[in-house]
gemmi code that builds the backbone of each chain (N, CA, C; Angstrom):
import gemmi

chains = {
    "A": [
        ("UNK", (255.041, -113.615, 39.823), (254.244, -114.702, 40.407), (253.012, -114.951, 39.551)),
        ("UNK", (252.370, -116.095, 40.025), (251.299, -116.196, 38.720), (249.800, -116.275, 39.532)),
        ("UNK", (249.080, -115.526, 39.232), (247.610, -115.599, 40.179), (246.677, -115.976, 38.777)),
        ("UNK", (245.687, -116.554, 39.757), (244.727, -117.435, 38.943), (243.290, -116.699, 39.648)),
        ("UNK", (242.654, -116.850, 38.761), (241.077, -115.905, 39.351), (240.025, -117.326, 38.722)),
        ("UNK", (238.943, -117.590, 39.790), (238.037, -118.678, 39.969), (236.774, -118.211, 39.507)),
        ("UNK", (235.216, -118.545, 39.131), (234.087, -118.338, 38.722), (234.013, -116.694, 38.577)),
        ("UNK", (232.933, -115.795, 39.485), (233.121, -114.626, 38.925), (233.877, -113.577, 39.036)),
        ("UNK", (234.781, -113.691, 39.776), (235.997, -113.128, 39.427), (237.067, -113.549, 38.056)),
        ("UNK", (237.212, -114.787, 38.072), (237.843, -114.985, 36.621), (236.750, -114.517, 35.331)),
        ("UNK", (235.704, -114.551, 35.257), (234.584, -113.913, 34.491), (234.794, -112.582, 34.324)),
        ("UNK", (234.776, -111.937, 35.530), (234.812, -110.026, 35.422), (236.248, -110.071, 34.923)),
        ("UNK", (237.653, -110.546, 35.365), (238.526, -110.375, 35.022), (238.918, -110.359, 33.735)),
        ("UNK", (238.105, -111.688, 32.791), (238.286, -111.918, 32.122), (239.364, -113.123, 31.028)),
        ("UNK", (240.177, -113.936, 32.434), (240.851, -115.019, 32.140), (241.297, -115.399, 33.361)),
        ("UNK", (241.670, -116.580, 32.950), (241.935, -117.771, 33.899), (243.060, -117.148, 35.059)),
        ("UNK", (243.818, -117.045, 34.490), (245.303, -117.159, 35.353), (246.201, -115.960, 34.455)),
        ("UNK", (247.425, -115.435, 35.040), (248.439, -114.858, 34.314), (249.233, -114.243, 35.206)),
        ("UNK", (250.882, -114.221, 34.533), (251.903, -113.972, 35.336), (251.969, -112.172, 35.889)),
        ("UNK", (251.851, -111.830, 36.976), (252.069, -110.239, 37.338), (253.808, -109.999, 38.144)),
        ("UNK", (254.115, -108.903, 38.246), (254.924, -108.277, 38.599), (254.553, -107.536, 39.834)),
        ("UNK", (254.047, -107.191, 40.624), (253.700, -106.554, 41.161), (255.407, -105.321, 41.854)),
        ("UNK", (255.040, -104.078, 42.217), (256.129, -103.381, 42.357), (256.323, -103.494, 44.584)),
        ("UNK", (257.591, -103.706, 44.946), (258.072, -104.182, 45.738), (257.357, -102.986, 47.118)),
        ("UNK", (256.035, -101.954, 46.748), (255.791, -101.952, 48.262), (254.025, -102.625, 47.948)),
        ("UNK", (253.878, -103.784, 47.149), (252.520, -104.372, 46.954), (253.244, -105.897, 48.236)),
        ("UNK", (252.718, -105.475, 49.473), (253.325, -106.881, 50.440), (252.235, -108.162, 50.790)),
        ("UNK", (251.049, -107.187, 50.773), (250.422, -108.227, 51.535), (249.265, -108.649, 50.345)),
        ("UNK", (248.492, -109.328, 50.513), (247.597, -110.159, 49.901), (246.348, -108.877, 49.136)),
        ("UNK", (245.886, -108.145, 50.683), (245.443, -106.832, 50.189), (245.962, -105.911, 49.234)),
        ("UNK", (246.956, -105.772, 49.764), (247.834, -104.979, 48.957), (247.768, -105.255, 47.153)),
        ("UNK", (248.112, -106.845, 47.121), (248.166, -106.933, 45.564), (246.375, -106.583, 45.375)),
        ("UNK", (245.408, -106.983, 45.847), (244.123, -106.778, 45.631), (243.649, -105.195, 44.876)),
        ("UNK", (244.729, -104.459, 46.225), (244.299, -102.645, 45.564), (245.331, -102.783, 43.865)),
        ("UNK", (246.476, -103.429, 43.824), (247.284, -102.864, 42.743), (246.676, -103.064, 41.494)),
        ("UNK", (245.891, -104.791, 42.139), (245.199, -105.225, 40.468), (244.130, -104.420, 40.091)),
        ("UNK", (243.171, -103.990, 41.250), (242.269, -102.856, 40.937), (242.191, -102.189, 39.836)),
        ("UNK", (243.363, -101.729, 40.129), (243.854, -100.428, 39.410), (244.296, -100.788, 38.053)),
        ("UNK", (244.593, -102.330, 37.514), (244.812, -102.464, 36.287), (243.686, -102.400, 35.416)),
        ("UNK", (242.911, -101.985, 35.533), (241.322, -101.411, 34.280), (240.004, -102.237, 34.887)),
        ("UNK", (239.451, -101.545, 34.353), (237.606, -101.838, 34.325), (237.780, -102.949, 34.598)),
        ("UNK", (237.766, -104.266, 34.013), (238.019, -105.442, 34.273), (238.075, -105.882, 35.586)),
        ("UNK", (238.904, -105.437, 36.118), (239.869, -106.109, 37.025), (239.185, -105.194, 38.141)),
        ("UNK", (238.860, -103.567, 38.303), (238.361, -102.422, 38.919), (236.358, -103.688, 39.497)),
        ("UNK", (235.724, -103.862, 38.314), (235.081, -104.737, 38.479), (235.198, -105.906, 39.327)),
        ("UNK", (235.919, -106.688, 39.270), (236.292, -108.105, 39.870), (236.461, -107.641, 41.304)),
        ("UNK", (237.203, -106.908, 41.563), (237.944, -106.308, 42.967), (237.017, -105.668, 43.896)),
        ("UNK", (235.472, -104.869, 43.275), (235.016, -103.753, 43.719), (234.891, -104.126, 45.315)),
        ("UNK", (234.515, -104.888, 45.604), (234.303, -105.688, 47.246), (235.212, -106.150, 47.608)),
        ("UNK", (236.116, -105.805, 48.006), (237.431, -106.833, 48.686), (237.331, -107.519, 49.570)),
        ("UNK", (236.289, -107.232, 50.605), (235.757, -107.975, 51.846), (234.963, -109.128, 51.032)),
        ("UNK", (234.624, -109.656, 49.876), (234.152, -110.807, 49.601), (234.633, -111.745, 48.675)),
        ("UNK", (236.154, -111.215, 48.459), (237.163, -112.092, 47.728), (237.888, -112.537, 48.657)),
        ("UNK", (237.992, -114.037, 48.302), (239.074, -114.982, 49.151), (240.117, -115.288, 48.421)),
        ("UNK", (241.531, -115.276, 48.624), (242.591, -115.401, 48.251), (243.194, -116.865, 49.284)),
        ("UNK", (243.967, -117.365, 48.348), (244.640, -118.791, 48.740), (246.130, -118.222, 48.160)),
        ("UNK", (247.511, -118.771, 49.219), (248.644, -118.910, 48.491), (249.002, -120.055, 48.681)),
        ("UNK", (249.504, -120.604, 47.007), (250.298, -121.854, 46.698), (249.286, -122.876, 47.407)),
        ("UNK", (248.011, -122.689, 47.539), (247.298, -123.600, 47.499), (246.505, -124.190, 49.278)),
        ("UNK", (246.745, -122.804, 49.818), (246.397, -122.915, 51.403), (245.404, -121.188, 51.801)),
        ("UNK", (244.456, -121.482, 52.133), (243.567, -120.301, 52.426), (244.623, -119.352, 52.878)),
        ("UNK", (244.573, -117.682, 52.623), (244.708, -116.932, 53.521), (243.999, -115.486, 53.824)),
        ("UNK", (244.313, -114.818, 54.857), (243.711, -113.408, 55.056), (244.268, -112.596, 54.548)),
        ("UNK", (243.740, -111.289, 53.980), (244.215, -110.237, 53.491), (245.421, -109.920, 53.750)),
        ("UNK", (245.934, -109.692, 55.156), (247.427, -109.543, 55.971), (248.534, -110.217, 55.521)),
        ("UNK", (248.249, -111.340, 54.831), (249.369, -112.316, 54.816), (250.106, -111.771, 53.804)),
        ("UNK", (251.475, -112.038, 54.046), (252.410, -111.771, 52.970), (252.836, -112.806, 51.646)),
        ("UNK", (252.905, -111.598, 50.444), (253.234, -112.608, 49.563), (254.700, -112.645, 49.014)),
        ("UNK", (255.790, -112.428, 49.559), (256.792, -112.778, 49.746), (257.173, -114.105, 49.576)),
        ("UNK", (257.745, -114.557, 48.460), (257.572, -116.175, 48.104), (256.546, -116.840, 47.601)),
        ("UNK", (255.792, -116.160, 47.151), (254.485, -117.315, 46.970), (254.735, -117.433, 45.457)),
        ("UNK", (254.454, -118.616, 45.059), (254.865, -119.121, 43.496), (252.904, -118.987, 42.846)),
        ("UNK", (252.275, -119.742, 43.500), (250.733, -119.235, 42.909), (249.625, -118.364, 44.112)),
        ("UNK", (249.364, -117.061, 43.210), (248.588, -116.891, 44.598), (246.903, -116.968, 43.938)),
        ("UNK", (245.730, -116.967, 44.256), (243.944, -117.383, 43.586), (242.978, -116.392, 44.182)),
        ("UNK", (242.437, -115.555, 43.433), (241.205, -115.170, 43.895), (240.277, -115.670, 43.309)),
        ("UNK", (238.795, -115.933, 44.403), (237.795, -116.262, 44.253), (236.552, -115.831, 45.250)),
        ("UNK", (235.178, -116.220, 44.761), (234.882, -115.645, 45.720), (234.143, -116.712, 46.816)),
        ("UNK", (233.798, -116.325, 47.302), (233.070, -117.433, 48.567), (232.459, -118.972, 48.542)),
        ("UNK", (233.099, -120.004, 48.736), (232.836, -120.952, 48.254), (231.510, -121.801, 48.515)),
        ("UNK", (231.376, -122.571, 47.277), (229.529, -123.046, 47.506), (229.101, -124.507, 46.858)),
        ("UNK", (230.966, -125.372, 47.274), (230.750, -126.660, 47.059), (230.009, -127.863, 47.989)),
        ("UNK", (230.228, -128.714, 48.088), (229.290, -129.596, 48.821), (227.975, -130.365, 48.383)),
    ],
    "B": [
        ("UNK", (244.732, -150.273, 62.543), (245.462, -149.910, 61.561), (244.904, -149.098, 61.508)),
        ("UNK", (245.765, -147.516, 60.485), (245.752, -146.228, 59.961), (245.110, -146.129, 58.948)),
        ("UNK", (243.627, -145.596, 58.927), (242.777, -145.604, 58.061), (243.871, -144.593, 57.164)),
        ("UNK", (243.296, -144.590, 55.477), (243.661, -144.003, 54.657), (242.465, -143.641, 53.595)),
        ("UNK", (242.557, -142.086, 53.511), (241.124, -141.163, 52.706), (241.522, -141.526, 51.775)),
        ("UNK", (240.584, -142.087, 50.422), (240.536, -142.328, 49.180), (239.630, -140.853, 49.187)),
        ("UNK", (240.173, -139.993, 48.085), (239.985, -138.634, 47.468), (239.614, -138.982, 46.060)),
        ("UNK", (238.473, -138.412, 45.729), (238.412, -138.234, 44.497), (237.902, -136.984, 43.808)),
        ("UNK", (238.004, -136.233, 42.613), (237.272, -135.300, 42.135), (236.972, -135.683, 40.611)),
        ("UNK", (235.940, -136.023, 40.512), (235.596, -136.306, 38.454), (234.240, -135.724, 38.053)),
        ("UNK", (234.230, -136.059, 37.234), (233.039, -135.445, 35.933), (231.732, -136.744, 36.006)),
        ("UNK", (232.957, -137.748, 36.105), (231.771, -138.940, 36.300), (230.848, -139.003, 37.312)),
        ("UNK", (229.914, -139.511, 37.414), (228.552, -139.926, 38.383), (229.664, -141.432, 39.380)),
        ("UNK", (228.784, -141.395, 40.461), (229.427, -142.261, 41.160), (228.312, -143.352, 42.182)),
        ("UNK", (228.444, -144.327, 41.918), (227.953, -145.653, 42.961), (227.365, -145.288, 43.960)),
        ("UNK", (226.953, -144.961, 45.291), (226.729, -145.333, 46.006), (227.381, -146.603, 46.984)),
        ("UNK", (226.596, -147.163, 46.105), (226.896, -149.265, 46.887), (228.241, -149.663, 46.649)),
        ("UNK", (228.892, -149.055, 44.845), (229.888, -149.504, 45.297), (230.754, -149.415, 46.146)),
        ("UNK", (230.614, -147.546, 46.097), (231.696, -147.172, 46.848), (231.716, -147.913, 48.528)),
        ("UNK", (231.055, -147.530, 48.872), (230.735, -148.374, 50.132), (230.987, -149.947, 50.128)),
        ("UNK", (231.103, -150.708, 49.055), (231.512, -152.626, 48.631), (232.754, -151.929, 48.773)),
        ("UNK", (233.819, -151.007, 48.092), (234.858, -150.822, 48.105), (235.578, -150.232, 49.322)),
        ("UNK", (235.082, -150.101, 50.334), (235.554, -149.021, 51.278), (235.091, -150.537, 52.444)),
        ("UNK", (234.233, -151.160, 52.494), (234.751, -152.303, 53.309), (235.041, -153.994, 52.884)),
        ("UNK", (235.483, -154.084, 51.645), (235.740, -155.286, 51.522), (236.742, -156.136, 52.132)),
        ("UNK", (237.021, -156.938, 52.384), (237.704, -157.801, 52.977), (238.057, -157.489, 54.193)),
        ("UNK", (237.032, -156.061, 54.991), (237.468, -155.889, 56.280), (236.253, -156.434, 57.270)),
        ("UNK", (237.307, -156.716, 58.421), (236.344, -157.157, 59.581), (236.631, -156.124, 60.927)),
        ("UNK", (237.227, -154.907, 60.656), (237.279, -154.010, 61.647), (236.126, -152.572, 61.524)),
        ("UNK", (235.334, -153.393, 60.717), (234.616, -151.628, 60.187), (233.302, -152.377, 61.065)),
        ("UNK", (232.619, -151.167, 61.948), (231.402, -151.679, 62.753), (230.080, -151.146, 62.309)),
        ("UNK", (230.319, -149.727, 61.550), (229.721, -148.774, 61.132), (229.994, -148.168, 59.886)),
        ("UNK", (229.245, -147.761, 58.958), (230.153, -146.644, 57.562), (228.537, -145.898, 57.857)),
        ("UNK", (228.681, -144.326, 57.704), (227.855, -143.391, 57.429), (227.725, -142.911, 55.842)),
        ("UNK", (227.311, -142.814, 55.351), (227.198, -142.227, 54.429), (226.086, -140.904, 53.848)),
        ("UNK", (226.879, -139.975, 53.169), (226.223, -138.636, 53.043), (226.137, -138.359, 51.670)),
        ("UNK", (225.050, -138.445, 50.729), (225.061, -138.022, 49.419), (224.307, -136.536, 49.053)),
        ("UNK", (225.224, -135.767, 48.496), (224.502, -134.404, 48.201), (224.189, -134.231, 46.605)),
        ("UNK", (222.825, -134.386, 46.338), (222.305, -134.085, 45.194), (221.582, -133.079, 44.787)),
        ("UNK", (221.725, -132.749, 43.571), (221.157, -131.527, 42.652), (219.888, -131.463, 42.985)),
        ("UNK", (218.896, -130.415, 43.661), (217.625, -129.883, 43.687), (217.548, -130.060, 42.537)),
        ("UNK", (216.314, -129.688, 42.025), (215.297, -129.078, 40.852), (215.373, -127.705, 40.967)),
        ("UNK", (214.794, -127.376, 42.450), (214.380, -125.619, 42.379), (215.781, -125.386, 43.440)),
        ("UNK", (215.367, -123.672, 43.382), (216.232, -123.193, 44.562), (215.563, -122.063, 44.392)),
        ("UNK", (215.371, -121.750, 45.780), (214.701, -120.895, 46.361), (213.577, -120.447, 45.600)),
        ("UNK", (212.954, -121.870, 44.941), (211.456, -121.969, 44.687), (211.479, -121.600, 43.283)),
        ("UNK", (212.581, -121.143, 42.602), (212.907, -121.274, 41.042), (213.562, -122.667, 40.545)),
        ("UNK", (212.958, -123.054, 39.567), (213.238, -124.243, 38.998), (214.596, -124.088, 38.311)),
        ("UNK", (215.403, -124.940, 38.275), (217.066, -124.865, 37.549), (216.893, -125.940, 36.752)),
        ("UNK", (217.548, -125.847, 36.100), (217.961, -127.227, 34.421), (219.073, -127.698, 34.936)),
        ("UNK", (220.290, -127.243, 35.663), (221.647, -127.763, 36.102), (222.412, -126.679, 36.561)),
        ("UNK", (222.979, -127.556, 37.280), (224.337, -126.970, 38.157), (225.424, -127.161, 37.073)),
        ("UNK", (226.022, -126.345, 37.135), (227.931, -126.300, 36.744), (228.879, -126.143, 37.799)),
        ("UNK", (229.633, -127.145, 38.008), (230.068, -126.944, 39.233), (232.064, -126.808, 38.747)),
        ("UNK", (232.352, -125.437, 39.443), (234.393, -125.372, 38.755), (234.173, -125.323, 39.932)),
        ("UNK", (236.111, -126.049, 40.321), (237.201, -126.485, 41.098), (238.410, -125.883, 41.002)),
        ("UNK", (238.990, -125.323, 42.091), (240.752, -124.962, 41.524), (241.264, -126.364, 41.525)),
        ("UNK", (241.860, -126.878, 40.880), (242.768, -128.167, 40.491), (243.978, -128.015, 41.464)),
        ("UNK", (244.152, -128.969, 42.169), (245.266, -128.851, 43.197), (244.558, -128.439, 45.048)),
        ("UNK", (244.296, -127.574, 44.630), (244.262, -126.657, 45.829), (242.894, -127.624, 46.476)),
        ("UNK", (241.801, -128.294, 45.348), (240.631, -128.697, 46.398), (241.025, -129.997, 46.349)),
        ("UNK", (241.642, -130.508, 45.812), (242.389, -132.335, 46.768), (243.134, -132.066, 47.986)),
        ("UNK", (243.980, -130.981, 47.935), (244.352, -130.557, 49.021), (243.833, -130.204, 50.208)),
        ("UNK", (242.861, -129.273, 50.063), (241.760, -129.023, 50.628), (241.139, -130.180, 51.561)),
        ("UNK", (240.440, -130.731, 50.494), (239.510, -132.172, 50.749), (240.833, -132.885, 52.077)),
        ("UNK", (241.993, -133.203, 51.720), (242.834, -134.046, 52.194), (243.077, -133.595, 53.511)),
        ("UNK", (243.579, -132.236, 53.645), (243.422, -131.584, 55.153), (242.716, -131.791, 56.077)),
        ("UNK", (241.298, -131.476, 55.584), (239.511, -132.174, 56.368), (239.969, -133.593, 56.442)),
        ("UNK", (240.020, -134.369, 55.744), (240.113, -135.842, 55.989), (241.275, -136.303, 57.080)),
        ("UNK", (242.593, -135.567, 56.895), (243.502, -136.162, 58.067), (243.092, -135.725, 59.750)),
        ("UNK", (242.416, -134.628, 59.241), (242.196, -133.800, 60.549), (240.777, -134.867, 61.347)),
        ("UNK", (239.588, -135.216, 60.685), (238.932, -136.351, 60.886), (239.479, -136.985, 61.175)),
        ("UNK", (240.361, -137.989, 60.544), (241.122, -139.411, 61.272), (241.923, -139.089, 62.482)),
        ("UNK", (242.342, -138.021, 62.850), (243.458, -137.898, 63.631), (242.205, -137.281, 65.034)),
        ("UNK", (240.964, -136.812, 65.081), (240.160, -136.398, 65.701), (239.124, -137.851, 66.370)),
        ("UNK", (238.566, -138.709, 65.080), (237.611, -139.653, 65.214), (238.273, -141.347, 64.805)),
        ("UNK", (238.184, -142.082, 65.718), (238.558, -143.844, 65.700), (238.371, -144.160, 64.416)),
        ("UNK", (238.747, -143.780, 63.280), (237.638, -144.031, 61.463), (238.492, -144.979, 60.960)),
        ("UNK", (238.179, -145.734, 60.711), (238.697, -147.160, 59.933), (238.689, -146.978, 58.784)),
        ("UNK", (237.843, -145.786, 58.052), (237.631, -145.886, 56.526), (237.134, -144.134, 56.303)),
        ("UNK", (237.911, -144.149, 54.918), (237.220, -142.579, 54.467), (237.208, -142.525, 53.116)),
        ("UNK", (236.170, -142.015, 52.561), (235.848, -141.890, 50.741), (235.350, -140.592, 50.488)),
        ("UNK", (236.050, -139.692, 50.154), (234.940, -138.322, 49.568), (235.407, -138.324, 48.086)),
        ("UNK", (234.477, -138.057, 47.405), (233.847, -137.841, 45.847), (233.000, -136.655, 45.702)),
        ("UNK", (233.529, -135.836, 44.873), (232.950, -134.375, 44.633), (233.265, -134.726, 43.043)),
        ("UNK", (232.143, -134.301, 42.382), (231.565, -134.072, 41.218), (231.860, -133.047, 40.685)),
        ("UNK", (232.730, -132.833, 39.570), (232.846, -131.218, 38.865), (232.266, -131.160, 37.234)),
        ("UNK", (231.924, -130.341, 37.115), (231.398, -130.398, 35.366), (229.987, -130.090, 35.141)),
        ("UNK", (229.031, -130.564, 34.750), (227.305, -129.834, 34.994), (226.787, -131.088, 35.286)),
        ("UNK", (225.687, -130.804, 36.444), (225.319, -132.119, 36.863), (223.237, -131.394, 36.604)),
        ("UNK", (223.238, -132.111, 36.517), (221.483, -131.858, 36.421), (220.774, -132.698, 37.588)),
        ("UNK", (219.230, -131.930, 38.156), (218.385, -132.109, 39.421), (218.333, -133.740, 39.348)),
        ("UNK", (218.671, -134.606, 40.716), (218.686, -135.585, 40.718), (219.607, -135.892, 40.702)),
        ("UNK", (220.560, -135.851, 40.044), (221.969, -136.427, 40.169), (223.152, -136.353, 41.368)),
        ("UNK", (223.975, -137.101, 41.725), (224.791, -136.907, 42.526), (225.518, -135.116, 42.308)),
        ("UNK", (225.798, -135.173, 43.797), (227.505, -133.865, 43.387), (228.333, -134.430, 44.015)),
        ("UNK", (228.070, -135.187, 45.635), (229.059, -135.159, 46.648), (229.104, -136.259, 47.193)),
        ("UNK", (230.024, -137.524, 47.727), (229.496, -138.355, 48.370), (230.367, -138.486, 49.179)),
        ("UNK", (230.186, -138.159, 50.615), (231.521, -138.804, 51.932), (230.654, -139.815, 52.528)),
        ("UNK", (231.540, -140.604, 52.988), (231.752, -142.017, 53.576), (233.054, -141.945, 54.567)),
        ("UNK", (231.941, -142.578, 55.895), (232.917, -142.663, 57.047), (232.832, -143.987, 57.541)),
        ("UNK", (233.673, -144.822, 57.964), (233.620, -146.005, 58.634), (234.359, -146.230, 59.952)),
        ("UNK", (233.924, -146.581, 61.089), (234.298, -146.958, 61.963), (233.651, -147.928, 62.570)),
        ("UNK", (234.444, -148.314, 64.003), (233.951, -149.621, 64.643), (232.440, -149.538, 65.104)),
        ("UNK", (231.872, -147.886, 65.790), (231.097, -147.873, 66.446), (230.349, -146.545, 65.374)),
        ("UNK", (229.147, -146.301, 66.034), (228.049, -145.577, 64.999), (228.735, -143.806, 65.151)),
        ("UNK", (229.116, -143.869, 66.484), (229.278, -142.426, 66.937), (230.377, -141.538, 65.824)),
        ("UNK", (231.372, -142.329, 66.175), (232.213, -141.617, 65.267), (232.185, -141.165, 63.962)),
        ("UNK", (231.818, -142.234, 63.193), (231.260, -142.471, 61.986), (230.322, -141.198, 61.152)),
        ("UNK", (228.926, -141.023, 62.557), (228.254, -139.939, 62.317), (228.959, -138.562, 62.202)),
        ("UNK", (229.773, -138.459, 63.525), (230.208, -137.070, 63.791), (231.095, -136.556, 62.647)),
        ("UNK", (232.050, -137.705, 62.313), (233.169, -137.268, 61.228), (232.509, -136.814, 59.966)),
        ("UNK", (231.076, -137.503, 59.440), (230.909, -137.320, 58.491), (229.980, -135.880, 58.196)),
        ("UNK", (229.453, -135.288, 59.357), (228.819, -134.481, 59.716), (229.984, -132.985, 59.750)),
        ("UNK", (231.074, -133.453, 60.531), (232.207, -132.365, 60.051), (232.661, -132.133, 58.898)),
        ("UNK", (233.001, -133.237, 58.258), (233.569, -133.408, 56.593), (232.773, -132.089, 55.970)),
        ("UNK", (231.546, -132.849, 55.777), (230.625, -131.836, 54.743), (230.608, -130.469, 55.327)),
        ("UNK", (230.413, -129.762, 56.660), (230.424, -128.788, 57.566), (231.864, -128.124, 56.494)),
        ("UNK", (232.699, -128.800, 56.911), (234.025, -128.399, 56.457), (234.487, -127.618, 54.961)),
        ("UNK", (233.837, -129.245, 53.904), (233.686, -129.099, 52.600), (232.630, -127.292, 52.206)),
        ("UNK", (231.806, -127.801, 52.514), (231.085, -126.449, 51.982), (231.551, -125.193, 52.269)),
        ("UNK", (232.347, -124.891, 53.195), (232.743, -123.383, 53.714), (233.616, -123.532, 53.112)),
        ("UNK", (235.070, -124.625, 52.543), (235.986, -124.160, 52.443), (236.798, -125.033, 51.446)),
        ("UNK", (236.090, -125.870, 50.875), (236.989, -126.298, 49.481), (236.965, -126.019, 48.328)),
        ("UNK", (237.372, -125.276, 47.718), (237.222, -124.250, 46.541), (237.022, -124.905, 45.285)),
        ("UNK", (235.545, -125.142, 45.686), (233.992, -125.513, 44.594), (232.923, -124.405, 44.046)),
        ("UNK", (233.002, -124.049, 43.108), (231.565, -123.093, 43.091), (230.928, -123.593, 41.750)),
        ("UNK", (229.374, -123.143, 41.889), (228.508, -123.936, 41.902), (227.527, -122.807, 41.021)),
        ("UNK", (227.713, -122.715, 39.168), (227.017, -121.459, 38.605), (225.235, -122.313, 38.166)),
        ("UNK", (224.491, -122.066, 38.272), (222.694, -122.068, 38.071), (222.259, -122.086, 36.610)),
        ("UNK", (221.823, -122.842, 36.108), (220.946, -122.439, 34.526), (220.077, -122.543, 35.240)),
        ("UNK", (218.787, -121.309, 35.488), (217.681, -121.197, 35.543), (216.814, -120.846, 34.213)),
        ("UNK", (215.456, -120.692, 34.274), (214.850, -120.033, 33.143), (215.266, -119.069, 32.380)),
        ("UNK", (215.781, -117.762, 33.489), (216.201, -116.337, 33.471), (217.795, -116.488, 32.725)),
        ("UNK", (218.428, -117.703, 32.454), (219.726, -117.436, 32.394), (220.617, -117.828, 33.043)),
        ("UNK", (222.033, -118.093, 33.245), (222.600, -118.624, 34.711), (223.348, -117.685, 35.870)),
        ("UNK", (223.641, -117.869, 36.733), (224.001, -117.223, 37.922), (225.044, -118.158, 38.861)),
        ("UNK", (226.106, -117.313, 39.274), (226.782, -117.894, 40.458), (226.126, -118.217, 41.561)),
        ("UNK", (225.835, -119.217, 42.455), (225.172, -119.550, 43.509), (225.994, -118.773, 44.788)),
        ("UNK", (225.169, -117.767, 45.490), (225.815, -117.273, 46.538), (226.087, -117.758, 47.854)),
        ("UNK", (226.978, -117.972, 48.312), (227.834, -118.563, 49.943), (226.582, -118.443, 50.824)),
        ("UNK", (226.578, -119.008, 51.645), (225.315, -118.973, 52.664), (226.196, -118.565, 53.886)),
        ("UNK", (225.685, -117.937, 55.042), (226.620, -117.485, 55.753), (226.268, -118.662, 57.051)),
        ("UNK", (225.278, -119.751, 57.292), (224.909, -120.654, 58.139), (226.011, -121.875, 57.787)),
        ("UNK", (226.357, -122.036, 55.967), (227.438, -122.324, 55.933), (228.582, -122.113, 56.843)),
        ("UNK", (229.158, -121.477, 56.976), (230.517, -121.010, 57.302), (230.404, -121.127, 58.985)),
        ("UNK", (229.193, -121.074, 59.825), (228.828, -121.000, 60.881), (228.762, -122.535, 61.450)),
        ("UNK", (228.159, -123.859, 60.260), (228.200, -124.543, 60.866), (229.364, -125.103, 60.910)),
        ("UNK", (230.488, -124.515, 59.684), (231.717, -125.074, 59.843), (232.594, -124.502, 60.910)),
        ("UNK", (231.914, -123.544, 61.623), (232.359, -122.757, 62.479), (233.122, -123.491, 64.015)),
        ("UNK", (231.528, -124.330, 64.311), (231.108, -124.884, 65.599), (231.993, -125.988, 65.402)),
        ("UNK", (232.611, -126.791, 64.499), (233.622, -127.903, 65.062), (234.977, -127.307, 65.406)),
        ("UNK", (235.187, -126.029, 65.475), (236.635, -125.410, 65.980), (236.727, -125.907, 67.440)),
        ("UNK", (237.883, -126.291, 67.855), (237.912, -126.517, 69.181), (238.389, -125.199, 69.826)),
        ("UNK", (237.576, -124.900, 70.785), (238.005, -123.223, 71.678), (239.291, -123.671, 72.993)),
    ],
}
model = gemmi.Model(1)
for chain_id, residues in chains.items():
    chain = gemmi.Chain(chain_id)
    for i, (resn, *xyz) in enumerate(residues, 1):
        res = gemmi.Residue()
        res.name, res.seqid = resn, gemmi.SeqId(i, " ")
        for name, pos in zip(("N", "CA", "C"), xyz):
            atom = gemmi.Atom()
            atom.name, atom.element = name, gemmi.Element(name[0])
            atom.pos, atom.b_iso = gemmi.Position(*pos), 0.0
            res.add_atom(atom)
        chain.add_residue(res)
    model.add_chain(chain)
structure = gemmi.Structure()
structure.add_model(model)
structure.setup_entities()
């Protein structure tokens, strides 16, 4: 699936978007949150607060719980401050 | 007739007057249009800024925007709807945001446009990084935000 990371999360991460694999017991939204963690400093950085990253799939808000089972794009970012 | 939201998101600066010449021309059912323009401070929180940079997820905030807008028409009598959000660096003074509501009577008009923005700020995925003196910075979520978008939930 392909996740895309927004202002400072795509910053700490270090790029825009890119395709992951995640391994089949990563289910829920959280879930991928702890796996990317764990892919280095970078990413360990971006993640450190999980309670203040918002995730969207395929382009519709969701909560940590939700499953990503099917989702073609999933986005972290963090709290939005348009308007 | 079934009002229809004209959506926009650009880099460009935007009218005012026109938009509003464009949102009621040749109509004789519009009684009211509200209009709400959100522009770039100078300071924030009493520090002076040079400009906003404002990124968008592509897709996801027309979408966004479009959700708020049907959910308005399908809530408030609106004869007319225009939102324009600004992405790219805008400097103090300049536009970022402009919704426009039209209906027959003042009420609706107000309320819808009062939700829109309520709406927009908590939840259309805009953020908004600072050149101050010091350097720039992500602008942090306000949590009165999210509260006032809170209060149009129906319980």
């Amino acid at each position: 699936m392909k996740v895309k990371y927004f202002a400072w999360v795509r910053e700490r991460v270090g790029m825009a978007e890119e395709t992951v694999e995640p391994p089949a017991d990563v289910r829920t939204v959280g879930d991928l949150i702890g796996w990317l963690a764990k892919r280095g400093e970078s990413y360990a950085h971006a993640f450190e607060t999980p309670r203040v990253i918002r995730a969207a799939i395929d382009h519709a808000h969701v909560k940590p719980d939700a499953a990503i089972a099917g989702a073609r794009e999933i986005a972290f970012f963090p709290p939005m401050t348009g308007g | 007739m079934t009002a229809i939201a004209t959506i926009r998101i650009q880099e460009a600066d935007f009218d005012v007057g026109q938009e509003i010449a464009a949102l009621t021309r040749d109509r004789t059912d519009i009684g009211a249009v509200v209009s709400f323009s959100g522009i770039c401070r100078g300071s924030e929180n009493g520090e002076p800024i040079a400009a906003l940079t404002l990124e968008h997820y592509p897709g996801m905030a027309e979408a966004e925007i479009k959700r708020h807008a049907d959910e308005a028409l399908s809530r408030w009598p609106l004869t007319g709807l225009t939102v324009v959000h600004r992405v790219g660096r805008i400097t103090p003074g300049e536009n970022i945001v402009l919704v426009l509501t039209a209906s027959q009577h003042r009420q609706a008009a107000f309320q819808a446009a009062e939700f829109l923005m309520d709406y927009l700020k908590a939840n259309a995925p805009f953020w908004k990084r600072e050149e101050g003196l010091k350097g720039s910075s992500w602008i942090e979520a306000r949590g009165h935000d999210d509260a006032a978008a809170e209060r149009w939930t129906k319980s």
